[in-house]
N, C-alpha and C positions, 0 to 999 in steps of 0.2 A: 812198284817204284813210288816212293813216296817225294811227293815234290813240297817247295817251300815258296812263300811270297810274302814281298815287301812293299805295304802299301804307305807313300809318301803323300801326305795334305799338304798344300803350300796355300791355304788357308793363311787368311794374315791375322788370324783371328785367336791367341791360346788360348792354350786347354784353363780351364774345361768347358767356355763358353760354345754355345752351340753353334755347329760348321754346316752349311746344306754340301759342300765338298765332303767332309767328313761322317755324310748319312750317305751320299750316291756311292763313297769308297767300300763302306761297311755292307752295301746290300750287294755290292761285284763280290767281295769279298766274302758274303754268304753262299753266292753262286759256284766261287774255288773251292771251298771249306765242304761243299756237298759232292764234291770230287775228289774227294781226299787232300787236298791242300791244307794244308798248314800257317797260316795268316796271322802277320802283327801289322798295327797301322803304330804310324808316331807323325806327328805335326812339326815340319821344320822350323815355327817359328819358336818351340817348345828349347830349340837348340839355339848355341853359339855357333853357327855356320860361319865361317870368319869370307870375306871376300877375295877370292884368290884363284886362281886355274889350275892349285897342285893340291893331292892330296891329305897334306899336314901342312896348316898357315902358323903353326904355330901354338905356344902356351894359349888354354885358355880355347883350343878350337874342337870343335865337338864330331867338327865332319869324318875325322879317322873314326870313329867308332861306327857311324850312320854308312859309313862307307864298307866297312867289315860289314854292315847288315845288308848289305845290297848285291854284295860279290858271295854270299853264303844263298843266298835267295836263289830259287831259279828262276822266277817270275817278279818284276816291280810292276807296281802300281804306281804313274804316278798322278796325283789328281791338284787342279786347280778351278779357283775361280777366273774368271771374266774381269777384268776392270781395264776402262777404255779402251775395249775390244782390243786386249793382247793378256796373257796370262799376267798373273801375280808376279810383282817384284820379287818374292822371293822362292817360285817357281827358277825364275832366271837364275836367282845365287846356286841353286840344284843344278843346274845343266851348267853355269861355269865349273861348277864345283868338279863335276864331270868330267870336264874336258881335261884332266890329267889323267883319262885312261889314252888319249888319243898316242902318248908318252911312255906307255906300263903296258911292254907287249912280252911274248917269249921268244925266244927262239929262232921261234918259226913266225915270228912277226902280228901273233894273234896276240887280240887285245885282251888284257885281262876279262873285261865283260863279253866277252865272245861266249858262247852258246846259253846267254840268258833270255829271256823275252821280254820286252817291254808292253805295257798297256799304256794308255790314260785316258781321265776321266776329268769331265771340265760343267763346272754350272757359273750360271750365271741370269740375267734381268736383261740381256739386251740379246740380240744374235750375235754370229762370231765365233761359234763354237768349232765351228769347220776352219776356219782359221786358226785358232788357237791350238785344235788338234795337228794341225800342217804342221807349225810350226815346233811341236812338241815332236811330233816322227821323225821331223829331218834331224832337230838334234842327239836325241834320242839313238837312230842311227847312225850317225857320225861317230858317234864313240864308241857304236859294237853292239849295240841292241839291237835283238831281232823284230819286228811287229809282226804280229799275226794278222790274219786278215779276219776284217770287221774287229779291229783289236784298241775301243776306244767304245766310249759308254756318255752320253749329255745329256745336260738338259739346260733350257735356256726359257726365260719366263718373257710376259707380255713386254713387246720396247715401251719404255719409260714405266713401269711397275713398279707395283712394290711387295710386291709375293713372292719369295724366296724356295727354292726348294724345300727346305727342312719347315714351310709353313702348310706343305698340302700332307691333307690328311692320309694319301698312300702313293705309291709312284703310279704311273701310268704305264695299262700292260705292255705300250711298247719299252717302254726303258726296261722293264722288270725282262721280257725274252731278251733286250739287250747286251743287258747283263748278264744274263745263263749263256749267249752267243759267245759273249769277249769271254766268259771262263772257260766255254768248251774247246775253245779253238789256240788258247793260250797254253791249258793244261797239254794239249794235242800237241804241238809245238816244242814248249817246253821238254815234252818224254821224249820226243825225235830226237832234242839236238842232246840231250841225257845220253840218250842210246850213240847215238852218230856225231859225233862235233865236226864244227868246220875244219877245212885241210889247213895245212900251214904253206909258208913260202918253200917253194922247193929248194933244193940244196944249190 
């Protein structure tokens, strides 16, 4: 069964300037890709994400497409930095953006994003990462992502520093098993709800 994954930066930093988000994304994403996943990353600030809670704002909005790439996936990645211990600004425009699945069910009352799996992955220069990730699960959930368990990957440098992930010369072996954790248990996951999806509302 061949699975697929979409890995989202909300790095506020574009391409092709260098993202320590965009190294911790690429080395989970090395850990999928060695279980046969299939992996593309893109940087939403790369996009005209327009500001809105549905999924077309209009002329000019780039989220229908990014959004076809997330409902094709069966696993997202989504990864952020740290900034005054809550995610990126435009992490948040991602999860508004979202919130028009809560709207786009079938039938049987299943959300479109029902039987995919969510991750994420958060760096930053202060603590916080446990928060950050809280805050990313419950939304993330709200709108029909599954988590996996241990389904989240960080890293967070010295408080008040100034050494950035993408500045150390390799990861440390616990993030590196982190990462092979979040892809085995994601992939795991992912072929379950592949195989079995969730029920719908009875009749």
């Amino acid at each position: 069964m061949t699975l697929s994954a979409l890995a989202i930066n909300c790095t506020l930093k574009a391409s092709p300037d260098e993202s320590s988000c965009s190294l911790l994304l690429s080395q989970a994403e090395r850990e999928l890709e060695k279980l046969g996943v299939a992996c593309e990353q893109l940087r939403a600030v790369d996009f005209n994400i327009k500001p809105g809670v549905t999924s077309d704002e209009g002329p000019g909005d780039d989220w229908p497409m990014i959004r076809e790439k997330i409902l094709a996936a069966d696993i997202l990645l989504l990864g952020t930095p740290i900034w005054l211990g809550h995610p990126a600004s435009v992490c948040q425009r991602v999860l508004e953006r979202l919130d028009a699945f809560l709207g786009e069910v079938d039938d049987q009352q299943r959300m479109v994003s029902y039987g995919r799996v969510a991750c994420v992955a958060v760096v930053g220069n202060e603590d916080g990462a446990h928060h950050v990730i809280a805050d990313l699960y419950q939304g993330l959930n709200d709108v029909g992502f599954t988590i996996p368990a241990n389904g989240c990957t960080y890293w967070v440098g010295e408080a008040m520093g100034s050494t950035d992930y993408k500045d150390l010369d390799a990861p440390s072996e616990k993030v590196t098993k982190t990462n092979a954790m979040l892809a085995r248990n994601a992939v795991h996951l992912a072929t379950l709800l592949k195989q079995s999806g969730y029920p719908g509302a009875s009749e």
